[in-house]
N, C-alpha and C positions, 0 to 999 in steps of 0.2 A: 201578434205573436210571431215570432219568426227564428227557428232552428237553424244553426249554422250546418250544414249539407243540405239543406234540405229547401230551404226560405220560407216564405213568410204562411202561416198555416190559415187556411179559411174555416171558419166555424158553420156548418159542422165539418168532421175532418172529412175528406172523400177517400174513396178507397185505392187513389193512386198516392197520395200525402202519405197515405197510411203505413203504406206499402215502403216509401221512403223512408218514412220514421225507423221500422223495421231492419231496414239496409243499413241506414245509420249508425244502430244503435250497438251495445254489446250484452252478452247474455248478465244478466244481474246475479253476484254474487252474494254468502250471504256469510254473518259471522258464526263460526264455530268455535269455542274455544277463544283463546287465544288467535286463531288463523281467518282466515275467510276464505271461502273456497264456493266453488261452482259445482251442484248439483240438483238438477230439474228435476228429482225427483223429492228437494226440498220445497225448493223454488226456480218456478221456469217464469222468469220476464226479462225484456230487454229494458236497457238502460239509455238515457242519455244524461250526460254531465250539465248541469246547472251552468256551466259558464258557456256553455253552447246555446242557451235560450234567453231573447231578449222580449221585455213587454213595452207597450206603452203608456204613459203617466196615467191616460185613463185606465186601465189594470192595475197599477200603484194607486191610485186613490181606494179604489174599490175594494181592495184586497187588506188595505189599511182600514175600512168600516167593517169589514168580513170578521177581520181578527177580534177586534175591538168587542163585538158581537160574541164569538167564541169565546173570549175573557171572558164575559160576565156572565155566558150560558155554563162555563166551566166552574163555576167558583170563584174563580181568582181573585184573592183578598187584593185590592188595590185595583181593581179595573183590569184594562187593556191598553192603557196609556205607555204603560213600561214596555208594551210586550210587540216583536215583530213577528213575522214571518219571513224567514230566507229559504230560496228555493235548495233545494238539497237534490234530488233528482226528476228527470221528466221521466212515467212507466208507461211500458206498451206491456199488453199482457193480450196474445193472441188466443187462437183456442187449444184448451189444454192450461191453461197460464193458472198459477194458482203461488198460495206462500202458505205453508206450515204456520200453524200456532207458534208463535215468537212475540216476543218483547221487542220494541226498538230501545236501542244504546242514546245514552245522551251525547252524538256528535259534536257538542259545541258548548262552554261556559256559558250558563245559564237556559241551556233550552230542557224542555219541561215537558214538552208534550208535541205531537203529531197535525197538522190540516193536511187534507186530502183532498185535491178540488177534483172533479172528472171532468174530463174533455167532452162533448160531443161528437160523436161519429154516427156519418151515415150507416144506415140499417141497422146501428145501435150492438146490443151485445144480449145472451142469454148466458144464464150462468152466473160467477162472480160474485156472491152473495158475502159478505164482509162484517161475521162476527167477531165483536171485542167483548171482552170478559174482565172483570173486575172484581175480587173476591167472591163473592156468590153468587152475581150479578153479569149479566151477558144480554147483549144488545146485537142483535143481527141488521145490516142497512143491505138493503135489493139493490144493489147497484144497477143491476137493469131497467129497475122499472123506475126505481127513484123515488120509493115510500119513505115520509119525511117521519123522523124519530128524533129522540133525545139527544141533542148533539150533532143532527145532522139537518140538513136543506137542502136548500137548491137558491141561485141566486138566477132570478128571470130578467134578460138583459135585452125583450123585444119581442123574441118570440120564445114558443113554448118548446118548438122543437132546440133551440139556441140555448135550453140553459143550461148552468153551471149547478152540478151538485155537487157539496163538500159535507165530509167528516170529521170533527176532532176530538181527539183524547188524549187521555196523559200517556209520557213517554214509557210510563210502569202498566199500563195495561197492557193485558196479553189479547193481540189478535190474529186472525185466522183467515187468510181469503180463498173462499172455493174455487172450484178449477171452475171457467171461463167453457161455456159449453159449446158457444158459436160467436161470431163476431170477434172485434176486435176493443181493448179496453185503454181508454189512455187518459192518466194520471200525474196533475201535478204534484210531487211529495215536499213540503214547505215544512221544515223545524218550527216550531214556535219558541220564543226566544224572550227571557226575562232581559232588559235591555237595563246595564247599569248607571244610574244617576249618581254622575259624582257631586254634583251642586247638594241635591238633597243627601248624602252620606255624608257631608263634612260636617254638619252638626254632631250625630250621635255618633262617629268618630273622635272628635273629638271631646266627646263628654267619659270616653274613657277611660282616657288619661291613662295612667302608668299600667293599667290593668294590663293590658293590649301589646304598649310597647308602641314607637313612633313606626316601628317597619312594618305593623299590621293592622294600620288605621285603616289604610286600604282594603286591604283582602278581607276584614271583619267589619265593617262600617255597614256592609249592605246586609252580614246577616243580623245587625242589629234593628235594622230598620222594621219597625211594628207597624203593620194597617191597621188599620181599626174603624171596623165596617161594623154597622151597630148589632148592639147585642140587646134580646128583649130583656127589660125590666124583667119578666119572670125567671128566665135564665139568670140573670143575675144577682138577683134574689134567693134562688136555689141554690147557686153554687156559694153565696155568704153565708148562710142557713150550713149547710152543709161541711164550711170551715170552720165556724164558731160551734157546732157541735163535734168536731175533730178534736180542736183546741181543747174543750169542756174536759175529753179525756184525759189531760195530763200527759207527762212525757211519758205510759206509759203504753200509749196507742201507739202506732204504726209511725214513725216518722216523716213518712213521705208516700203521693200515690204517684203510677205509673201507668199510662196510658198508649199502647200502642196507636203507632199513625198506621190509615187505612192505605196511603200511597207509601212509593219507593223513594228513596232517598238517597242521593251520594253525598262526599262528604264536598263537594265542589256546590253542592242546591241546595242544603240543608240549610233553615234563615228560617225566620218570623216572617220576612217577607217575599217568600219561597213556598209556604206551604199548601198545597192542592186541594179544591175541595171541599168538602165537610171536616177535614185536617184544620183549615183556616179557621174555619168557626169554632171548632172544640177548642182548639188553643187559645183565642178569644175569650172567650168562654172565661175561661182561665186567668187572664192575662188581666182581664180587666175587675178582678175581683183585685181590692185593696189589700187582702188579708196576705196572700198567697204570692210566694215566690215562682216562677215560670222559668225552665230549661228546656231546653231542646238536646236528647240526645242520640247520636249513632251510633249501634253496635255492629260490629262483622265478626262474621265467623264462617272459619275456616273446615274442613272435614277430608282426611285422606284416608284411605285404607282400598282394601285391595277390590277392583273392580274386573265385571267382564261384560262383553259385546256377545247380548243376543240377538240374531237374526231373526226376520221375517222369511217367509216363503217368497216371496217377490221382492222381496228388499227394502219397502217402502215404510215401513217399521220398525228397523233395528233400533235399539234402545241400548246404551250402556247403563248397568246398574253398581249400585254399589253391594258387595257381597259380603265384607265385615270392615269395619271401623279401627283405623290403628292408632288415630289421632285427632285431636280436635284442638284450632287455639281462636278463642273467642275474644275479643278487645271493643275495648273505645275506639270510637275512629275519629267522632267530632264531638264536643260539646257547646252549647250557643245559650249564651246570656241575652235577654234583652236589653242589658244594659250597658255591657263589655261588647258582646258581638261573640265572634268563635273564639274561646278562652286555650294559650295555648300551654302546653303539657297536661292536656284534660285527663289522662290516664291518672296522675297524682293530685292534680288540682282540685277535680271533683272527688277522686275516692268512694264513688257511691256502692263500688262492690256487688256485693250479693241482693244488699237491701233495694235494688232495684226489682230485681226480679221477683221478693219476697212481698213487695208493694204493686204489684200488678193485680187490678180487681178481678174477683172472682176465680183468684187461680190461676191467671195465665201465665203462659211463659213465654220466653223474649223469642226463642224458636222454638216452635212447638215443633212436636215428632213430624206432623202431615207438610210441617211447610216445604215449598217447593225449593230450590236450588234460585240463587240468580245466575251464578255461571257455573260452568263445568267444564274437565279437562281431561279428557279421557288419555293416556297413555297404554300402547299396545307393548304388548311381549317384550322384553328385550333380551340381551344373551344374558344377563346376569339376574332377572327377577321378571318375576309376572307384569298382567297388566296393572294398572294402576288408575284411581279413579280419583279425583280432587271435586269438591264442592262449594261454590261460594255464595254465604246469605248477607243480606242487610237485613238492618229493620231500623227504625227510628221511634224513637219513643216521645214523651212532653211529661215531665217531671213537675212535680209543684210539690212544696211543701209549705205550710204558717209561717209567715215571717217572724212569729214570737216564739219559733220552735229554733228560730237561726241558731242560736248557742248551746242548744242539745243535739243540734243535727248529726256533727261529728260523731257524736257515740250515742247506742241505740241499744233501751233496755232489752234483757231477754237473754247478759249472759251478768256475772256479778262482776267483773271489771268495769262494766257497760253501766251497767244501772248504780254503782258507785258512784262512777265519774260523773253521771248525769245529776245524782241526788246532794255530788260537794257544790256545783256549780249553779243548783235550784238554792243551796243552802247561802251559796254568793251572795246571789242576785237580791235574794231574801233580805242580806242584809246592807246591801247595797254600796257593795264594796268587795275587792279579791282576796277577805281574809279568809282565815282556816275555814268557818262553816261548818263547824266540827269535821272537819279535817283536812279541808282548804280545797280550793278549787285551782290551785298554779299546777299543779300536774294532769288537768283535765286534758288538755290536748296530748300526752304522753297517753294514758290511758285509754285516749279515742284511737291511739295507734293501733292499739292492743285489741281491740273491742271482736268481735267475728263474729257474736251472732243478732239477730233481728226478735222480737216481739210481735206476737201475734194481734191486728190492731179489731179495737171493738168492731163487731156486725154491721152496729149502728152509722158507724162511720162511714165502712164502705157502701151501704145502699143508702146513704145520703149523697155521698159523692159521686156515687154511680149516676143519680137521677138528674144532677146538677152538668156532670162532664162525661156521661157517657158510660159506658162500662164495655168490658172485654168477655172472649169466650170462656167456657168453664178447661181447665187443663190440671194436672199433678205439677206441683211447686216444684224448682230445682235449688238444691241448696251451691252456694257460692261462696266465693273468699278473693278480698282486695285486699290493699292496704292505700293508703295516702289521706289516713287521718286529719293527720297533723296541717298537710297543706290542702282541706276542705275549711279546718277552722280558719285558716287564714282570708280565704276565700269570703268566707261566711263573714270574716268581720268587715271584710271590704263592701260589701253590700249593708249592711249594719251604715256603716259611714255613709252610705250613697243613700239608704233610705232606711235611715232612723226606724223603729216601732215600739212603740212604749207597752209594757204589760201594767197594770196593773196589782199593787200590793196584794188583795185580795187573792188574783188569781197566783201569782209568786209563792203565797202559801200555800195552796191549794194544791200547785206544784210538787210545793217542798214535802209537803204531806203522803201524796201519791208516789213520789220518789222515793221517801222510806222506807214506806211499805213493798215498793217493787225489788230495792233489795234484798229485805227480808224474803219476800216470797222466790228471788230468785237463787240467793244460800239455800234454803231449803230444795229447792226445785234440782240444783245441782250434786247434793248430798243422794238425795232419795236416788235420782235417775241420771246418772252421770253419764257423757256423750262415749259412743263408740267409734272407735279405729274405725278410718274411711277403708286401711288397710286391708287386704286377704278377704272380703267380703267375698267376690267373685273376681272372676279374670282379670287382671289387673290390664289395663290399656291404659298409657300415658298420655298426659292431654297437657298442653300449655295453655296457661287461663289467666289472662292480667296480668304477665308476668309471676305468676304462682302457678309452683305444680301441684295439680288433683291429682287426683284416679278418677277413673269412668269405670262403672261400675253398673251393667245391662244395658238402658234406655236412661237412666239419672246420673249426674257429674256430680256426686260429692266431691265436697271441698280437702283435700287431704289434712288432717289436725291431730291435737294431741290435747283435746281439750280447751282452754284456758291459754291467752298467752302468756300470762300472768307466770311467774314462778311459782312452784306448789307449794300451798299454803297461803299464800299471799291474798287468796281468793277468803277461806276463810279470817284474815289476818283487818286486810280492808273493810270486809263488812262489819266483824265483830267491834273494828276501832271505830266506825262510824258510828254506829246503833247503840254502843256505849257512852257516846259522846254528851255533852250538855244540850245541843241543840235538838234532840229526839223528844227527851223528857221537856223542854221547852214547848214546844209544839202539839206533842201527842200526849204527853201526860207523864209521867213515872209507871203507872203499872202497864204501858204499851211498851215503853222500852224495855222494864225489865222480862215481860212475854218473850218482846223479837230477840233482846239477847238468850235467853233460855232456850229458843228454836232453836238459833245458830246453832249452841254449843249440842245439843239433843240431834241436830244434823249430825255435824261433829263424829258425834258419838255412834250413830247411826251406820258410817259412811263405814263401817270395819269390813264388810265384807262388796266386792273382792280387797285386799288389800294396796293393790297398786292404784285403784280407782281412790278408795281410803288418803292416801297420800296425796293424789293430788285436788284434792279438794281441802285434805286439812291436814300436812306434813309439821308433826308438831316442833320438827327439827330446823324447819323456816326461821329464820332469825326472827326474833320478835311476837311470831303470835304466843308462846307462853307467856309473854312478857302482857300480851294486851289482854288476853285470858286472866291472868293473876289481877293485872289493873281491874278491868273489869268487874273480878269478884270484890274486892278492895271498894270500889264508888258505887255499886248495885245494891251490897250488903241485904241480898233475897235469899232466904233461904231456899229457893226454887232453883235459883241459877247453883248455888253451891252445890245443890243437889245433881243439877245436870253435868258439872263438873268433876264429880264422883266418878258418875255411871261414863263419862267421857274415858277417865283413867281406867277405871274396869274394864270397858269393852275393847282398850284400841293398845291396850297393855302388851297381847299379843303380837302383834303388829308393828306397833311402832314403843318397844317395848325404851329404846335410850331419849324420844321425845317424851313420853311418860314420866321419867324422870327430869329432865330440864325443866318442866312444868311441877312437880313435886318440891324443886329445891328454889323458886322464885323465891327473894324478898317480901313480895307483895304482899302474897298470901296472909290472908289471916288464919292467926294458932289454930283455931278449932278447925277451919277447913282443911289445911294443912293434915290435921291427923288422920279425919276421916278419909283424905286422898292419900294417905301413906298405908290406911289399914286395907285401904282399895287392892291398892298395889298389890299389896305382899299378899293378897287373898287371890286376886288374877295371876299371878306368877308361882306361886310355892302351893296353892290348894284351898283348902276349908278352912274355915276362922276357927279351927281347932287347933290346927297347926299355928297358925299367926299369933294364936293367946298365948303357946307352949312356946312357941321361940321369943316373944316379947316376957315371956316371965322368969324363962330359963337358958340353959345351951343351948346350942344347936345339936347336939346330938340327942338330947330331947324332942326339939320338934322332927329331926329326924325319924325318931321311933313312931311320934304320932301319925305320921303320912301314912295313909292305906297300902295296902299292895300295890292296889292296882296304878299309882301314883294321883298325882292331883297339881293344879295348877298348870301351866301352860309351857314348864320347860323343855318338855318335852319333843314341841312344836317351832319352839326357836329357832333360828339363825345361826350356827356355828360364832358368828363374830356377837350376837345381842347375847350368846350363853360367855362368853370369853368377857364382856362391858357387865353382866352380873355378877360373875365372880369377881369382877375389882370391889363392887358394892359391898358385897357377901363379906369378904374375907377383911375389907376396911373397917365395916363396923365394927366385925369379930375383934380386929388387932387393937382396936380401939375401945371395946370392953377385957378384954383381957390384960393390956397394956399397961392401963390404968391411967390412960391418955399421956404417956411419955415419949411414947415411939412414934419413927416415923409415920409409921399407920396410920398412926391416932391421928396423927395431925392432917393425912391427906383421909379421912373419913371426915374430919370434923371441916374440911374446907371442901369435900364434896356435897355436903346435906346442908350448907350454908352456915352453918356455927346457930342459926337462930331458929331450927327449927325444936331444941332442946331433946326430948325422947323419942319427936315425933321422926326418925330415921329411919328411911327406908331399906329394908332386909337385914337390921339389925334384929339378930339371935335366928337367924335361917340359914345361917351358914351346914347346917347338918341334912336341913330339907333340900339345900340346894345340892348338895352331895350325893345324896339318894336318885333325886330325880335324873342324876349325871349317869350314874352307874344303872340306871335301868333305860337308857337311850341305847337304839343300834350301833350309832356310831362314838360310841363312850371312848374307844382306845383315841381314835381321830380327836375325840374331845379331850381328851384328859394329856393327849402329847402338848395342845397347842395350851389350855388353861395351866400347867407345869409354867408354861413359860411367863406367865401373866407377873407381873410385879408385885403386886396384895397377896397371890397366891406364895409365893417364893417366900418372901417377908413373912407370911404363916408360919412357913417351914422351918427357919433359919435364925428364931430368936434361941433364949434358951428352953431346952429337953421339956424343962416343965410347963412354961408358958405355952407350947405348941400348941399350936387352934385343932384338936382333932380331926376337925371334917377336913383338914388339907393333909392334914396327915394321912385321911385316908383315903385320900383320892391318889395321895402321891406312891400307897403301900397296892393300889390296884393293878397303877401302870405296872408295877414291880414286878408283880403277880403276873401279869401280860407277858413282861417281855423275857424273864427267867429262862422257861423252856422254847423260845426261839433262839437264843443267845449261847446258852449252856453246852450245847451237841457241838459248837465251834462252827467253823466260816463252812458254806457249801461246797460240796465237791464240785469236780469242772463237769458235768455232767449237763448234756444237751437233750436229753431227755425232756418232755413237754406233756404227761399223762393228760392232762386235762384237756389238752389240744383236739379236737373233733374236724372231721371234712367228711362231705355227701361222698365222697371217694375212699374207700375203707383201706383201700395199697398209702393212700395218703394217711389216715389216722394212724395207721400201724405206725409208716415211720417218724411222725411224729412224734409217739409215744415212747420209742426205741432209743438210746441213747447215740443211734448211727449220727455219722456228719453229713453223708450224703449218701443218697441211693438213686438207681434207673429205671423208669418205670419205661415198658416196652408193647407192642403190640399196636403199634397205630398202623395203620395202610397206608399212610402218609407223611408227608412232613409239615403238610398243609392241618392235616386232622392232628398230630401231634401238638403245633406250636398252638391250635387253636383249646386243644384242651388245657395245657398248660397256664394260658392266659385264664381260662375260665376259674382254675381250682384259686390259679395266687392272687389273682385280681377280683375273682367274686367273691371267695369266701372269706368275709373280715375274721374269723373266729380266730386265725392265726395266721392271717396274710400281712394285720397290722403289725404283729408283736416280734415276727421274725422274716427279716428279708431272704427271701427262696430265691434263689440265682436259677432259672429256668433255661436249660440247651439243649436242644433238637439238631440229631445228629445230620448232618448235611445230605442231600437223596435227593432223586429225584423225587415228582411228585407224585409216583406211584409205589416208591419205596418201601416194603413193608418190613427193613428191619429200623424204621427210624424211633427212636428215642430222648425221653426226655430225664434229663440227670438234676435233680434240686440238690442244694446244699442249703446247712443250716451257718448261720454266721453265728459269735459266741456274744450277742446283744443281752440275750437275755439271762446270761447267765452271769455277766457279769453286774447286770441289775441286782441280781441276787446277791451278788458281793457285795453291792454299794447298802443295801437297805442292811444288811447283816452288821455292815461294820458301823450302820447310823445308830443301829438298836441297841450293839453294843456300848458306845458311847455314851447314849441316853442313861444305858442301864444304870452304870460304873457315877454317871453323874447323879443317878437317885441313890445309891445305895452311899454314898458318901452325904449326901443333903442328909438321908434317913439315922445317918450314923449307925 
C-alpha cells in the first residue's frame, strides 16, 4: 500500500507513518443540508483522497473475495458478482476522533451500501466503538479489540497482530462512531457498488418494447432485471393460499396490498434488482407467485414550515426543530414494473392515489408521525421572515395486486361511481363481450376517472396476506386523492397483452353477483352518511399532494372534496339504472332487484335532511333520473317500489320542491301511480288531505277556508323562487278549470302536467290554499311583489271581471292594501334625519337622529386622539357607517392641541333611496289599481 506524501505503508502502521498520515491529511468534512462543512464537534477525522492511495493486485484479489463475502452475508439478491468496492476515502481518527450518528449519501450510481476495512497500527487504539442501527435494530463493532459480529471480521493475512478488520452495511443505516480514547485509528472507507451489466439488460430491455420507449431501454433495463434466489415451497404456498382467498372476495375487497421496504431508497437504486436484505426476499415472495402482479413504488415528501435552533449548554447538542407546519407536497418519484423496468410519467400512468395507503396492512401509513427526516434544511432569520425549516422523507413501497383483479383495478368499490363502474365491467366480462351489461362497460375508464374513494378489504384477506408477505406496524389511516385513472387502465391492459390471465365463468358471476350487491350497499351507505367538507374543520394549512390541493387538518391530510365526482344526482341516477336493469333480475332473481331498487329510492327519500347533502346524492333536477325513476316503476311494476316512490315525493317535496314535479309529470308513470304521487304532493306542500279532497272537489277558496290557522303544508318554508315555480302550477290549473280549456292557460297547464295525466294534476283546485299560506309568510310583501309579476298569475288577473281566479285577485287586493298608505302621503321630504340610526357615542346618535347636515364634535387633546376616534365611530360601527358616508376632518394642531376637532357631514344617499323606492311603489301601485280595475 502506498500514500502519495507519505510512501509505501508497513503493516502494522508505526507511529512515525502515523504521524505522516496525519500531516498529509485534511480535517474531514461532513454533509449538512444542502452544504458540507467542517466541524469537530460533529466529526473530528482527517482525510485522504482515494486517488492518493495505490494497492497491489494481491489487495485487488483479496478485497474482490472480501466483497463477494459481504454480498451474500448482506442479502444481496444476486450474489456479489455484480458488485465492487471503490476506494472513496483513507480515515485517520486520532484521540478524541469520533462521527455523530449519520447516514452516508449514496456517492455514486448504483452504490448501496458501506465496507470499512481497519488498518493495523502499532499499540492499537482504545476507544472507537462503532454502532450501526437499523429500524429497531443496532449492532455495536469494538473496533479495538476486534469482537467478530453480524456483518463484521477480520481477514488474518499471517499473523494475528497483521489483521484486517472490516465492517459492512447498507448505505441507509444509521451509524455512530464513539470518540477514540487513545491511540490512533486508520480506515479504509470502500463504496460498495451495484456494477451495471449491459449484456444481461439487453434482453428484458428489450422485451419492453413500446412501454419504455427506445431512449429508456437503457436507464430501465436494469431496474427490470428480477434475481430469483429461491423461495421455500411454504412461502410460496402461503402467499397462493393467501391470493386465491383475496380473489374469493370479489371486487369488493381491497384491491391491492402495500408493503413498506425495511431499507432506503432513491429513485437512481430503486430495481427488483437493487433491493437490500429481507426487502429481496419479501418481494420474491411476491414475485414469484403466478397469481399476483409486482410494483415497485417511491414516494417523497416534502415538509416546510416555520423552524428554530435550540441550543445545548456546550454546543454539542444544538437541534433545529420544526415548530408548526405550513406545507406538505407528497408525490411519486419512481414506479418499476418487472416487466417494463422504471415506467415513465408514473405520477399518471399508475394513478394508485390514496388506495395505496388505504392497502397498507395493519394500518400503516406511508409516513408515519415518528418517522425520521432524510434530509433537512434549516434556514436562519432573515430581514424579511423568521427561520425556516425544510424536511425530506423517502419510502419505498412493493405493491401487488390479482392479476384477474387487472380490469377492476382502475376503479375501486367504496364510493357509487366506483362500484358502478366496477359492477358494468364484471357485467362485460360476464358476457363476454363490451356490450351494455345492463348499462355497458365503454365508460368504465371515464368513471375510473372519477372514482376517489377505497373499500374496506375482508380481515381475512389481510392476516392471510400478512402471513404469506409480511406485515407492517399498527398506525391511524390517512385519507388521499389522485387522479390518472384512465391511464392506469391503459397500463393495465398492456400487462393484460404481456400476460394473459384467464378467470373463470364461474368466478365472472360470482363477481357480477358481489358487484351488485356492493352498489346497492354503497347507494345506501352514501344516502344514510354522506361525506363531510374536508373544509373549515380546523386551521386550514395548504399542502400540495399529487398535483391535488388538500387541506391538512391537525396530524391527518384529508383529501379536500365535494363528495362524488359525479354531477349530483348522477350517483343516484347510475345506480338506480343499473339495478333496474335486466341483467340484475337475470342473475339475482326478480325479488332481489325489486328489494335493491326499493332501497335506492327509500335512500332517495331518506337523504332530505340536510338538504344540500339531499341533493347531492339525489338532485331530482339531474337530467334523467326522473326519467329512470318513472322507467323503473314502469318494468318493476312492485307495489313496494311505487310505494317508496310516494314517500320519495312526500318527504323531498320540501326541498327539491320543482324536481318533485319533473318526476310527477313523466310519460312513464303509470295512472295509478301517478295519482297517489300527485295526492303526495299536494299534501307535502298545501297541508292535510282535508284540504287536498276540498280543493280536488271544489275552488280554491274553499280549500282555502279549510287550511288551519296555524297553516299547513310546507309553503311556508320555501324558497322565494320554488313559491314564485308553484304559483305558475297553482294559477295554470285554476285558468285551466275556469277557462273551460280555451285559454292560454289552459293550454300551458295542460302541456305542463303532460296532457296524460287526465285529473291526476298537481295543485289543481289549491289555488286558495296556496294564497293563504302566501299571506301568513313574513316576507309576503317580498313575495307577493315578485309572484304579481309571474305570467299564470297576470293571466288570472286579466281575463274577463267574471272569470277572475279569486285567489289571484286576492293576492293582487293585498299588495294594494300594502302599498296605499306608503304611497298616499306623496314623495318624502328632503330630510336627512336617520331616527333609527344608533352609535356607542350618544353626541353621534343625536346627530344622527337630527335632521342637521353636519356638525363638530370637539374636546380631543389631540389630533392624534381626534382622528383615531373618528376612525373608530365611521369605520367600526356598521349600524350607520355603511348606509351613510361621514366625511371625517380634524382640525389641523399640533399634537398636543387641545382645541382640535372632528366635523362629519351627512351626504343625501339615503335620502334619495327613499325617493327612488317611493317612486317604485308608486308605479307598482297605479299598475295594480288599473289591472284590479
Amino acid at each position: 500500500m502506498r500514500v502519495r506524501g507519505v510512501g509505501n505503508l508497513a503493516l502494522p502502521i508505526g507511529a512515525r507513518q502515523a504521524r505522516d498520515l496525519v500531516f498529509a491529511g485534511q480535517p474531514a468534512p461532513y454533509g449538512k443540508g444542502s452544504k458540507t462543512v467542517i466541524d469537530p464537534a460533529v466529526r473530528n477525522a482527517i482525510q485522504l483522497e482515494a486517488h492518493r492511495v495505490r494497492f497491489s493486485k494481491d489487495w485487488d484479489e483479496t478485497l474482490s473475495r472480501l466483497t463477494i463475502d459481504v454480498a451474500a452475508k448482506l442479502g444481496l439478491s444476486g450474489g456479489g458478482a455484480t458488485v465492487e468496492a471503490r476506494l472513496y476515502k483513507l480515515l485517520v481518527y486520532e484521540r478524541g476522533g469520533h462521527f455523530r450518528a449519520h447516514r452516508d449519501t449514496e456517492k455514486e450510481p448504483g452504490m448501496f451500501g458501506t465496507l470499512l476495512v481497519q488498518l493495523p497500527v502499532e499499540g492499537g487504539h482504545t476507544g472507537g466503538t462503532l454502532a450501526i442501527r437499523h429500524l429497531e435494530f443496532e449492532v455495536e463493532w469494538d473496533t479495538a479489540n476486534g469482537a467478530s459480529q453480524t456483518g463484521m471480521g477480520w481477514l488474518g493475512i499471517g499473523q494475528a497482530q497483521r489483521a484486517l478488520k472490516y465492517a459492512a452495511f447498507y448505505a441507509d443505516c444509521e451509524h455512530e462512531l464513539y470518540e477514540v480514547e487513545s491511540g490512533l485509528r486508520v480506515v479504509l472507507a470502500y463504496n460498495l457498488v451495484r456494477v451495471e451489466q449491459k449484456a444481461a439488460a439487453a434482453k428484458p430491455a428489450a422485451a419492453s418494447g413500446g412501454a419504455t420507449g427506445a431512449a429508456g431501454v437503457a436507464a430501465t433495463a436494469e431496474k427490470a432485471q428480477v434475481a430469483c434466489p429461491a423461495v421455500s415451497v411454504a412461502s410460496l404456498t402461503a402467499v397462493t393460499e393467501a391470493v386465491r382467498a383475496w380473489e374469493a372476495a370479489g371486487p369488493v375487497a381491497q384491491p391491492m396490498v402495500a408493503l413498506p421496504l425495511a431499507h432506503k431508497y432513491t429513485e437512481a437504486n430503486l430495481g427488483f434488482g437493487t433491493l437490500k436484505g429481507d426487502d429481496g426476499a419479501k418481494v420474491q415472495a411476491l414475485l414469484q407467485c403466478p397469481l399476483l402482479d409486482v410494483h415497485l413504488v417511491l414516494f417523497g415528501k416534502q415538509v416546510d414550515g416555520k423552524g428554530n435552533m435550540f441550543y445545548s449548554y456546550d454546543g454539542s447538542d444544538d437541534e433545529e426543530q420544526m415548530e408548526s407546519v405550513d406545507w406538505n407536497c407528497i408525490d411519486v418519484k419512481a414506479c418499476v414494473s418487472p416487466l417494463f423496468g422504471e415506467l415513465p410519467d408514473y405520477d399518471d400512468a399508475m394513478g394508485f392515489g390514496r388506495r395505496l395507503e388505504d392497502s397498507l396492512l395493519a394500518g400503516d401509513k406511508i409516513f408515519p408521525n415518528d418517522l425520521k427526516p432524510d434530509n433537512r434544511k434549516f434556514t436562519p432569520y432573515t430581514g424579511n421572515e423568521g427561520p425556516r425549516l425544510t424536511y425530506w422523507y423517502h419510502r419505498a413501497l412493493v405493491v401487488a395486486w390479482p392479476r384477474s383483479r387487472r380490469a377492476q383495478l382502475a376503479v375501486v368499490p367504496g364510493s357509487i361511481a366506483s362500484a358502478v363502474a366496477v359492477a358494468k365491467q364484471c357485467l362485460s366480462q360476464l358476457r363476454g363481450s363490451g356490450g351494455d351489461g345492463g348499462g355497458g362497460g365503454g365508460d368504465v375508464a371515464a368513471a375510473a376517472a372519477g372514482a376517489t374513494a377505497a373499500a374496506a378489504p375482508p380481515a381475512a384477506a389481510h392476516t392471510t396476506a400478512a402471513a404469506g408477505a409480511g406485515s407492517s406496524s399498527d398506525a391511524p389511516s390517512t385519507q388521499w386523492s389522485c387522479t390518472g385513472g384512465a391511464h392506469l387502465q391503459q397500463y393495465l391492459q398492456q400487462l393484460e397483452e404481456r400476460q394473459p390471465h384467464q378467470v373463470d365463468d364461474s368466478r365472472k358471476q360470482a363477481d357480477a353477483e358481489l358487484a351488485l350487491q356492493a352498489v346497492l350497499d354503497c347507494a345506501v351507505k352514501a344516502a344514510a352518511a354522506p361525506k363531510q367538507e374536508a373544509e373549515g374543520e380546523e386551521e386550514e394549512e395548504y399542502t400540495y399532494y399529487s398535483n391535488v390541493e388538500v387541506w391538512q387538518t391537525g396530524e391527518d391530510m384529508l383529501s379536500k372534496r365535494a363528495g362524488e365526482q359525479w354531477p349530483t344526482g348522477e350517483l343516484a341516477l347510475q345506480a338506480l339504472a343499473l339495478l333496474s336493469s335486466p341483467a340484475p333480475a337475470e342473475l339475482l332473481g326478480k325479488p332481489w332487484q325489486q328489494h335493491a331498487c326499493v332501497q335506492v329510492v327509500q335512500s332517495m327519500a331518506a337523504a332530505a335532511v340536510p338538504p344540500a347533502e339531499a341533493k347531492r346524492f339525489a338532485d331530482l333536477m339531474h337530467k334523467g333520473l326522473p326519467a329512470v325513476i318513472a322507467s323503473a316503476a314502469a318494468t318493476l311494476a312492485s307495489t313496494a317500489f311505487d310505494d317508496a316512490v310516494v314517500e320519495l315525493v312526500a318527504r323531498q317535496a320540501p326541498q327539491q320542491l320543482q324536481g318533485c314535479y319533473q318526476l310527477l309529470v313523466q310519460e312513464a308513470l303509470p295512472k295509478a301511480l301517478r295519482e297517489r304521487m300527485v295526492q303526495a304532493f299536494n299534501t307535502a306542500v298545501f297541508g292535510g288531505t282535508e284540504v287536498v279532497a276540498a280543493g280536488a272537489a271544489g275552488s280554491g277558496t274553499a280549500a282555502a277556508a279549510a287550511v288551519p290557522s296555524g297553516g299547513g303544508g310546507c309553503i311556508a318554508q320555501l324558497q322565494p323562487a320554488d313559491v314564485c315555480f308553484l304559483a305558475g302550477l297553482v294559477f295554470a290549473t285554476a285558468a285551466e278549470g275556469t277557462a273551460g280549456g280555451g285559454s292560454a292557460a289552459a293550454a300551458a297547464a295542460a302541456a305542463a302536467t303532460g296532457g296524460a295525466a287526465g285529473g291526476a294534476a298537481p295543485c289543481r283546485g289549491m289555488a286558495g290554499a296556496f294564497t293563504a299560506a302566501v299571506l301568513r309568510r313574513g316576507d309576503c310583501q317580498a313575495l307577493l311583489q315578485a309572484l304579481l309579476k309571474e305570467e299564470a298569475v297576470r293571466q288570472a288577473l286579466s281575463t274577463q271581471q267574471q272569470l277572475r281566479e279569486p285567489a289571484a285577485l286576492q293576492l293582487a287586493v293585498a299588495r294594494a292594501q300594502y302599498l296605499e298608505p306608503r304611497v298616499l302621503p306623496g314623495p318624502p321630504e328632503d330630510d336627512l334625519s336617520m331616527p333609527g340610526a344608533t352609535s356607542n357615542d350618544a353626541r353621534v346618535t343625536n346627530f344622527l337622529g337630527s335632521p342637521d347636515t353636519a356638525r363638530e364634535f370637539s374636546g380631543f387633546h389631540s389630533v392624534a386622539n381626534a382622528l383615531r376616534w373618528a376612525h373608530d365611530v365611521v369605520k367600526g360601527d356598521g349600524r350607520y357607517g355603511r348606509a351613510h358616508a361621514i366625511q371625517t376632518v380634524a382640525v389641523v394642531g399640533t399634537d398636543d392641541d387641545a382645541a382640535a376637532v372632528v366635523v362629519m357631514t351627512k351626504h343625501r344617499g339615503m335620502n334619495m333611496q327613499r325617493l327612488a323606492l317611493y317612486k317604485a311603489e308608486a308605479e307598482e301601485l297605479a299598475e295594480l289599481q288599473a289591472l284590479l280595475g
